[in-house]
TORDOKOL-842738 format. One record per residue (C-alpha): residue number from 0; residue in one letter; z negated, y, x negated. Coordinates in Angstrom, 1 decimal. Example, Ala and Ser with C-alpha at 12.3 -4.5 7.8 and 13.67 -1.06 7.14 Angstrom:
0;A;-7.8;-4.5;-12.3
1;S;-7.1;-1.1;-13.7
! end
This chain:
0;X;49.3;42.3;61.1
1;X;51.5;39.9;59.3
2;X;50.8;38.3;55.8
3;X;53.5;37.0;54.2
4;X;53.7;33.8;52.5
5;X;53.8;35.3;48.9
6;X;51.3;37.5;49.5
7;X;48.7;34.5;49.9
8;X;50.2;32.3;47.3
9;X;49.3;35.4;44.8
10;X;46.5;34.8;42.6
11;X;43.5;36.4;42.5
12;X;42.2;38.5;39.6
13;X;39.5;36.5;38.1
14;X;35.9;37.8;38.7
15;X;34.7;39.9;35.8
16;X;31.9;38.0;33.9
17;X;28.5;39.1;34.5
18;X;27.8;40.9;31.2
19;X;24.9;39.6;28.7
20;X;21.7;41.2;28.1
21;X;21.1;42.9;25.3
22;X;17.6;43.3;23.2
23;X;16.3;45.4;20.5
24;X;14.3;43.3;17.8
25;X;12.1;46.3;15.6
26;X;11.6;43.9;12.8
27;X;10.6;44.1;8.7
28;X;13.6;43.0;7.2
29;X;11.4;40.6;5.1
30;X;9.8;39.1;9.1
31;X;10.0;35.3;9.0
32;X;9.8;35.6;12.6
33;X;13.7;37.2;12.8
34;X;15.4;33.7;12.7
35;X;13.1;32.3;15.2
36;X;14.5;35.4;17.6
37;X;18.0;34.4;17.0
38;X;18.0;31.5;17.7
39;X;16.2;31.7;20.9
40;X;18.5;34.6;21.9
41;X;21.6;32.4;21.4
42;X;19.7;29.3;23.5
43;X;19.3;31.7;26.3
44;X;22.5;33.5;26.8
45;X;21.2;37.2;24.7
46;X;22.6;39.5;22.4
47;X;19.9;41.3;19.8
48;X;20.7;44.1;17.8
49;X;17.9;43.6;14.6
50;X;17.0;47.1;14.0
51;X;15.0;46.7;10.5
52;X;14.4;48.6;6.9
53;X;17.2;46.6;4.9
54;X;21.3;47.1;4.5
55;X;20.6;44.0;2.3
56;X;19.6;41.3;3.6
57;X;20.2;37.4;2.9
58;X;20.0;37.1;7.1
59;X;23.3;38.2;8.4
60;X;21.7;39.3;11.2
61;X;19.7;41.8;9.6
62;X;22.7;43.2;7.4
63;X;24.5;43.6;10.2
64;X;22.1;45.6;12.5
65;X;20.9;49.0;12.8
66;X;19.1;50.4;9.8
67;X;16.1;52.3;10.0
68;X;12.7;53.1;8.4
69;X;9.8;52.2;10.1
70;X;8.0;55.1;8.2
71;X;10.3;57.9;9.7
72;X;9.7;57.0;13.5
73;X;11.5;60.3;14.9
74;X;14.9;59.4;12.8
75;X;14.5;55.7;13.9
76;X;14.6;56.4;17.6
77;X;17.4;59.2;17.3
78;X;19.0;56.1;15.6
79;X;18.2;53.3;18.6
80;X;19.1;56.2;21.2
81;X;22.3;56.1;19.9
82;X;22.8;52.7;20.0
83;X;21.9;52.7;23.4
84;X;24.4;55.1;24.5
85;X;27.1;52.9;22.7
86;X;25.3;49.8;25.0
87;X;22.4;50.3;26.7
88;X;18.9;47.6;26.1
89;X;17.4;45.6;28.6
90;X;14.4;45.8;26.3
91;X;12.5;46.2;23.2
92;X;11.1;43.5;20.8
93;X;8.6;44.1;18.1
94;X;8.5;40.7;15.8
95;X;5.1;42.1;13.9
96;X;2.7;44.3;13.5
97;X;4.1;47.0;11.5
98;X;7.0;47.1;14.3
99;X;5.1;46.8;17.2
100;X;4.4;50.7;17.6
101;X;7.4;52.0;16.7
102;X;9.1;49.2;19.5
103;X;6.8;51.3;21.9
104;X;7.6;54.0;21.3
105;X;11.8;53.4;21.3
106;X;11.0;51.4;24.3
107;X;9.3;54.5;26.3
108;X;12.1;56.8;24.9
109;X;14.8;54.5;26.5
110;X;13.1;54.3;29.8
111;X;12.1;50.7;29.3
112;X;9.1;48.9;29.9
113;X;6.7;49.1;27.6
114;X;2.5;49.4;26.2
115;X;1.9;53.1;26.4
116;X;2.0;54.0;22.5
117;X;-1.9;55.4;22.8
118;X;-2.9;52.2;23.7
119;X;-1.2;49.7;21.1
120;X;-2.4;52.3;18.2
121;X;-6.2;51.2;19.8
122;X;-4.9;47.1;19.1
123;X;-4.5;49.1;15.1
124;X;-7.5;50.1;15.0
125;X;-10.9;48.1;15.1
126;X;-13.3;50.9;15.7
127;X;-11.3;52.7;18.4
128;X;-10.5;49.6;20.0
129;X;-14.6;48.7;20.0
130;X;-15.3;52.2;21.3
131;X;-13.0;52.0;24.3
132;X;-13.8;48.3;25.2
133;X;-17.8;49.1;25.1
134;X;-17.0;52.6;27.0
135;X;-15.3;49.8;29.8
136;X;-18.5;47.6;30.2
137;X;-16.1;44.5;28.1
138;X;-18.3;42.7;25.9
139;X;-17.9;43.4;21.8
140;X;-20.3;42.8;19.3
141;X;-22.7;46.0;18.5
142;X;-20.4;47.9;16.1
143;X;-21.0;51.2;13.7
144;X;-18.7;53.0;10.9
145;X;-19.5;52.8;7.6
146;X;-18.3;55.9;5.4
147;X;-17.3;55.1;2.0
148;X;-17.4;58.6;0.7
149;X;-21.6;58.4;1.6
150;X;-24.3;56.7;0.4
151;X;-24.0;53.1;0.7
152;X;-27.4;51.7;0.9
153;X;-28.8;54.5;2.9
154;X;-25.7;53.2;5.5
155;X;-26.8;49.5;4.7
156;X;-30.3;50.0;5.5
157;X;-29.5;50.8;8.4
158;X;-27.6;48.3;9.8
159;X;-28.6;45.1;11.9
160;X;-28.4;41.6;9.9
161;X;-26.7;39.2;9.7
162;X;-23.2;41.5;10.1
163;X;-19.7;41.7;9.5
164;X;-18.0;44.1;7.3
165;X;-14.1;45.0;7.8
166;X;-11.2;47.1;7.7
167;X;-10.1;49.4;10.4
168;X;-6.9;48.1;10.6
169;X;-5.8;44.8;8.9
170;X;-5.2;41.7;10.5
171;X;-5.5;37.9;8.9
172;X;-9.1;38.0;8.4
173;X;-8.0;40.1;5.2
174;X;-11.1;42.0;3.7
175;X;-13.2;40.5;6.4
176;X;-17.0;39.3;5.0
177;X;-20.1;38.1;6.4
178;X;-23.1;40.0;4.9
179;X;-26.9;38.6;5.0
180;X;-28.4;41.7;3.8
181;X;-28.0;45.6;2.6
182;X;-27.6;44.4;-0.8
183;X;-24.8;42.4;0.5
184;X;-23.9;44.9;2.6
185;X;-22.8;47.4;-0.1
186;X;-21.4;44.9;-2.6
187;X;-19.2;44.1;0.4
188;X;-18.1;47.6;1.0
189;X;-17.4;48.1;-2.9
190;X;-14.9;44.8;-2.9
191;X;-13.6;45.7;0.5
192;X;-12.9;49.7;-0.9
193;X;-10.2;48.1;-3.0
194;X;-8.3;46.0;-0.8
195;X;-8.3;49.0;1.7
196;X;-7.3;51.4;-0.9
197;X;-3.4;50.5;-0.5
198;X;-3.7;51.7;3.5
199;X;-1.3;54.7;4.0
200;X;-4.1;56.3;6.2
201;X;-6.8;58.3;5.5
202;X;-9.4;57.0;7.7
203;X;-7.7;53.5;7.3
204;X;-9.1;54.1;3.5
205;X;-12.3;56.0;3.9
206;X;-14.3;53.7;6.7
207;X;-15.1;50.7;7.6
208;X;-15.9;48.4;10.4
209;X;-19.9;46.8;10.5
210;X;-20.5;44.9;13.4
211;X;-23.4;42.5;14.4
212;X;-22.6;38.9;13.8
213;X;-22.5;36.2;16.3
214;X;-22.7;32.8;16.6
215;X;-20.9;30.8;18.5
216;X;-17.7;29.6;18.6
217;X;-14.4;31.2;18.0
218;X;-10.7;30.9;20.2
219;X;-7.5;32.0;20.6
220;X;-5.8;33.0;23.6
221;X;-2.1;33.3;24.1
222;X;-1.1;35.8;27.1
223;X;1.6;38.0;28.8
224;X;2.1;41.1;30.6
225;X;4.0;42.0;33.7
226;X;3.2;45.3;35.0
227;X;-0.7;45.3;34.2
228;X;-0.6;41.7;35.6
229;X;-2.1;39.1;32.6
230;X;-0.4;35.6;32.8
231;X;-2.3;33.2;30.5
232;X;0.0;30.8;28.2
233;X;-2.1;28.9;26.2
234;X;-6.2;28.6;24.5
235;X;-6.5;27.3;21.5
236;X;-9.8;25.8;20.2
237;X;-10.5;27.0;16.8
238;X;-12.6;23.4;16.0
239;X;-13.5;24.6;12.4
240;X;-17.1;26.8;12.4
241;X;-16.5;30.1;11.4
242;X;-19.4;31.6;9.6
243;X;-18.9;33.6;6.5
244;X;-18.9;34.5;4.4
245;X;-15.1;34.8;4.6
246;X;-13.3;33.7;8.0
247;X;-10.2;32.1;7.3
248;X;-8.3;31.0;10.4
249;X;-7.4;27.1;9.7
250;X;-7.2;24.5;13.0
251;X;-5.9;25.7;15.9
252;X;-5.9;22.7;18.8
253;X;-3.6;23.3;22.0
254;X;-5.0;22.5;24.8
255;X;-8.6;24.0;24.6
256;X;-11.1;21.2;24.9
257;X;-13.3;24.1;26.5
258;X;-14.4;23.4;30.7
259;X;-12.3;25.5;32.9
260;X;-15.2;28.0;34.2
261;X;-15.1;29.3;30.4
262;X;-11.3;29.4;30.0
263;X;-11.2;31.5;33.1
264;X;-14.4;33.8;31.3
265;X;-11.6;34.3;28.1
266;X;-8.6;34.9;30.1
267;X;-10.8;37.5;32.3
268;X;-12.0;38.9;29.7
269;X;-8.6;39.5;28.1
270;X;-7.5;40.6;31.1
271;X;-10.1;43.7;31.4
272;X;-10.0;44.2;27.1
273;X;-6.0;44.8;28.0
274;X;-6.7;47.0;31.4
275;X;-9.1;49.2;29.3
276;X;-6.5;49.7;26.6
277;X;-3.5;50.7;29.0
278;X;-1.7;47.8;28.0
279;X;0.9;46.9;30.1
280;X;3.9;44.4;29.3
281;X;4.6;42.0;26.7
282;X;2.9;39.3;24.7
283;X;-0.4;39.7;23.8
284;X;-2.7;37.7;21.1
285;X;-6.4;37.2;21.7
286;X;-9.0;36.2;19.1
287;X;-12.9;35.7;20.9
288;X;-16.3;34.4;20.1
289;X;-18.3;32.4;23.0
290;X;-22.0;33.6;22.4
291;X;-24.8;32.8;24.8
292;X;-22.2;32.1;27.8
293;X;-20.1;35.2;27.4
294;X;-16.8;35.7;25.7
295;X;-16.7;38.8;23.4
296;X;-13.7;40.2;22.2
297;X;-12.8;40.2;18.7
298;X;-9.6;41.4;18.8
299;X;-6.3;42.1;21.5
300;X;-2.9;42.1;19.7
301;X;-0.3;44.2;21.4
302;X;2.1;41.2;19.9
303;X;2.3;37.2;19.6
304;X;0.6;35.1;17.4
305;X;1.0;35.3;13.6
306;X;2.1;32.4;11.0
307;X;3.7;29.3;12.3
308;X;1.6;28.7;14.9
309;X;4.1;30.2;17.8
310;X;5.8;26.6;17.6
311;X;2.2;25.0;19.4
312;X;3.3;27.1;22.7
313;X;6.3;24.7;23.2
314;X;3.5;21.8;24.1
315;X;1.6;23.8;26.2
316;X;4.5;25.8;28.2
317;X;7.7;23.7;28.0
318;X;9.2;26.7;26.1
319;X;8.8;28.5;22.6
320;X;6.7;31.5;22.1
321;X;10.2;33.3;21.3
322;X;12.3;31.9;24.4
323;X;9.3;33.5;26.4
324;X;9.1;36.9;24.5
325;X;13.1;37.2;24.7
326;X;13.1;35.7;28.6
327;X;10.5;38.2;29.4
328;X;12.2;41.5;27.8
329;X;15.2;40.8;29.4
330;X;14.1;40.8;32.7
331;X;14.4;36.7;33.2
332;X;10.9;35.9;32.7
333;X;10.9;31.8;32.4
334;X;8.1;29.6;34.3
335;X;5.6;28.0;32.1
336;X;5.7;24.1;32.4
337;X;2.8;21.9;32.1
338;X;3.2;19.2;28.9
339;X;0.9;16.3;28.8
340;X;0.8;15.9;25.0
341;X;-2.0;17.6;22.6
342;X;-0.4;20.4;19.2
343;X;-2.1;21.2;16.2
344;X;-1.8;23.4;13.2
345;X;-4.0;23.9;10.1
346;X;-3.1;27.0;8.4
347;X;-3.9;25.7;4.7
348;X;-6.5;27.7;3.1
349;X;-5.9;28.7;-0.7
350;X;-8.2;26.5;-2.5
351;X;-8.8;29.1;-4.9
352;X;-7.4;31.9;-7.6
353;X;-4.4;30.8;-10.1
354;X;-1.5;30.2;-10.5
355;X;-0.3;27.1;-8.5
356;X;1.5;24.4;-10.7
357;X;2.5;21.8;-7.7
358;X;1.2;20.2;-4.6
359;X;0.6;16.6;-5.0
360;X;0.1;13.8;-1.9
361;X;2.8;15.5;0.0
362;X;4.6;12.3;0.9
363;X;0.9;10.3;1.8
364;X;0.1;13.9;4.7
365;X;3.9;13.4;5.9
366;X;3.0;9.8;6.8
367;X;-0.1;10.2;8.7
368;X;0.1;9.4;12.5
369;X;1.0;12.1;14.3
370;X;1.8;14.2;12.0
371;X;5.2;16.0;12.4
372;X;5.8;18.6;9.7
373;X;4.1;19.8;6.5
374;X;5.2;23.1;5.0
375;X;4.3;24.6;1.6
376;X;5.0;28.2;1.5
377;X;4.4;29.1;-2.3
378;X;6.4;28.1;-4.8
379;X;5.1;26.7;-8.0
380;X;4.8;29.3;-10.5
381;X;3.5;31.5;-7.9
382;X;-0.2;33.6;-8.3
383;X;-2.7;32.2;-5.5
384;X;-5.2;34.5;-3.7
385;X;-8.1;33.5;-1.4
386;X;-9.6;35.5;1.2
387;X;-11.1;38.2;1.3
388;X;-8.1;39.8;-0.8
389;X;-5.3;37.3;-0.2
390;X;-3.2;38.2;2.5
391;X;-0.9;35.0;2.8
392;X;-1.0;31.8;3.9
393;X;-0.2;28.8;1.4
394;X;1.1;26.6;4.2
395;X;1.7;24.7;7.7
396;X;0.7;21.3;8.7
397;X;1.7;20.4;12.3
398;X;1.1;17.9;14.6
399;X;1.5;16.1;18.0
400;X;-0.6;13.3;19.5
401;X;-1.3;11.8;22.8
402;X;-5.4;14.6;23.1
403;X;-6.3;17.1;21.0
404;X;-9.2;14.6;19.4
405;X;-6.1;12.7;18.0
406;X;-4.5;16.2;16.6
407;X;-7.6;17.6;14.7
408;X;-8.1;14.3;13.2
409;X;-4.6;13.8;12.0
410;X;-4.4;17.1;10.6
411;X;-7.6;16.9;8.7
412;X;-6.3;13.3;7.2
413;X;-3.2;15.0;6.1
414;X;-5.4;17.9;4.4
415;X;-7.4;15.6;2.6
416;X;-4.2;13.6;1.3
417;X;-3.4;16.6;-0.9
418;X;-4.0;17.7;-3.9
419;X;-3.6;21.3;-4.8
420;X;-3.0;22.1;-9.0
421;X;-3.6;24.9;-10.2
422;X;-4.3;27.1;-13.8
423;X;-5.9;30.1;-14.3
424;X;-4.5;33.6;-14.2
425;X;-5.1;35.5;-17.9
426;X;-5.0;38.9;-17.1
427;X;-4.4;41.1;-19.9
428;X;-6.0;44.3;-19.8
! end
């Protein structure tokens, strides 16, 4: 068979272009962690359709996407199920933890990976997530329910002290409080009643979590889930005590300072707290205590890490928390690299109720050695509440240095540099 010569001088059609993935990010509209997503999309070659509660948002993004309510879960997936079928996901992204269940759920109607929907509701909820970990011989602190709608100090007297009182279900140390005694014990329920009496769920509003309190140490540890199989990220040392009565989260110090037998204690036991939940795939947030040479779980998070501090994974990985999420879901998971340079964060605590009139020493933190970044979140003007009831976090300060001894110490310097003014809220009644 002969060719001819215009035949092989012909050009060739060029090759159609591999198409891009595409994600589905189950976000808040209001999420700070939605820009974050984008960007780390566009950096890695991935589309994301934002599927959140607002047709109005500043965040083009976000306006743009698929509308849904994360309250009507049926009529949200009939509404991802058809985007699918106009262009089908390589996987589902929950930014926080009012998404993450409904992501599960979308994912496992669309076939994708994803955490079994039984087991992230246990991550919701404290006392089931105690129950099934103790049931599974992990270690958790000795635990009961208290019933709000029964006697209090008979409850109280009953208990085992020192102890910790909390909420089934909310997250940021919110409502959490250190009691000594039963006296404590019930004024505690009584304060913690009214935070919890916004919760849409009935059990959510009527119990609460009492568990015995340990000493000891606190950490954070940073995972993710392929198929069952836990790959560890990043421990962060918590340097700060953490005894009550309130437990606000404030330094956390990448890389752990801890010896390696114990890092490998957390990240087992975070393995078998996530095996005994059914968790499967995706990120996955640890908080533990280290008490008498064991790690007991505190808490597993079907989801990353909350506030700012998803920017320390960068030092310890090579990549942010988002690149890993989005590389992960998409079926490109990206290798962690090893950094030789120490991260810090102190979430600022609120220094105490008012109304905040201005920060001063701002410039005098900024110029402290290794400090990169400080970040006020509320605005002057704006009402300031502490833990147990405050839910929000009045700022960031971040910072890089050669060990972590260098990063805790520059980040307490630059806390002690400012000055926080406030006035007093006048409530009228």
């Amino acid at each position: 068979m002969r060719l001819s010569t215009s035949s092989l001088l012909k050009p060739h059609p060029p090759a159609p272009a591999t198409p891009r993935p595409r994600l589905l990010l189950v976000a808040p509209h209001s999420s700070y962690r939605i820009a974050p997503y984008i960007d780390a999309a566009d950096r890695l070659g991935v589309d994301v359709l934002i599927a959140s509660t607002s047709e109005h948002s500043l965040v083009s993004a976000v306006a743009e996407g698929l509308r849904i309510d994360l309250h009507r879960p049926e009529q949200a997936i009939e509404y991802i199920r058809d985007a699918a079928r106009a262009r089908p996901f390589a996987g589902v992204i929950a930014t926080d933890d009012a998404a993450v269940t409904l992501a599960a759920r979308a994912a496992e109607s669309l076939g994708l990976a994803h955490n079994a929907p039984q087991a992230v509701r246990l991550t919701h909820r404290k006392d089931l997530a105690r129950q099934r970990l103790a049931e599974h011989g992990v270690p958790v602190p000795a635990f009961r329910r208290i019933d709000l709608h029964r006697d209090l100090p008979a409850q109280a007297r009953g208990l085992e002290y020192p102890s910790v009182i909390k909420p089934l279900s909310l997250s940021g140390s919110r409502g959490v409080i250190r009691v000594d005694d039963a006296a404590d014990c019930v004024q505690a329920c009584r304060r913690i009643a009214a935070i919890v009496g916004e919760l849409p769920g009935d059990e959510e509003r009527r119990y609460l979590l009492a568990e015995r309190y340990l000493p000891g140490i606190e950490i954070a540890v940073e995972a993710m889930l392929t198929d069952g199989a836990l790959q560890l990220l990043s421990i962060f040392d918590k340097p700060d005590p953490l005894e009550g009565p309130f437990f606000e989260e404030t330094y956390y110090i990448t890389p752990s300072r801890l010896d390696a037998a114990t890092q490998r204690l957390a990240a087992r036991r975070v393995a078998e707290a996530c095996a005994a939940y059914g968790l499967r795939n995706g990120p996955v947030h640890a908080e533990l205590r280290l008490h008498q040479g064991e790690a007991w779980i505190l808490e597993v998070a079907a989801r990353t890490i909350g506030g700012q501090c998803a920017r320390l994974l960068r030092h310890g990985t090579g990549h942010g928390l988002e690149e890993l999420v989005i590389a992960h879901a998409a079926g490109q998971p990206l290798a962690p690299q090893t950094g030789n340079r120490a991260a810090g964060v102190l979430m600022i605590p609120v220094p105490r109720a008012g109304i905040l009139r201005r920060v001063e020493g701002l410039s005098a933190a900024r110029r402290v050695k290794h400090v990169t970044e400080v970040e006020i979140s509320v605005r002057d003007g704006y009402e300031l509440v502490p833990l147990p009831e405050g839910a929000a976090y009045f700022g960031f300060i971040f910072a890089q240095g050669p060990d972590p001894g260098a990063v805790e110490q520059a980040l307490r310097e630059a806390h002690a540099a400012l000055n926080v003014v406030t006035t007093p809220l006048w409530r009228l009644s």
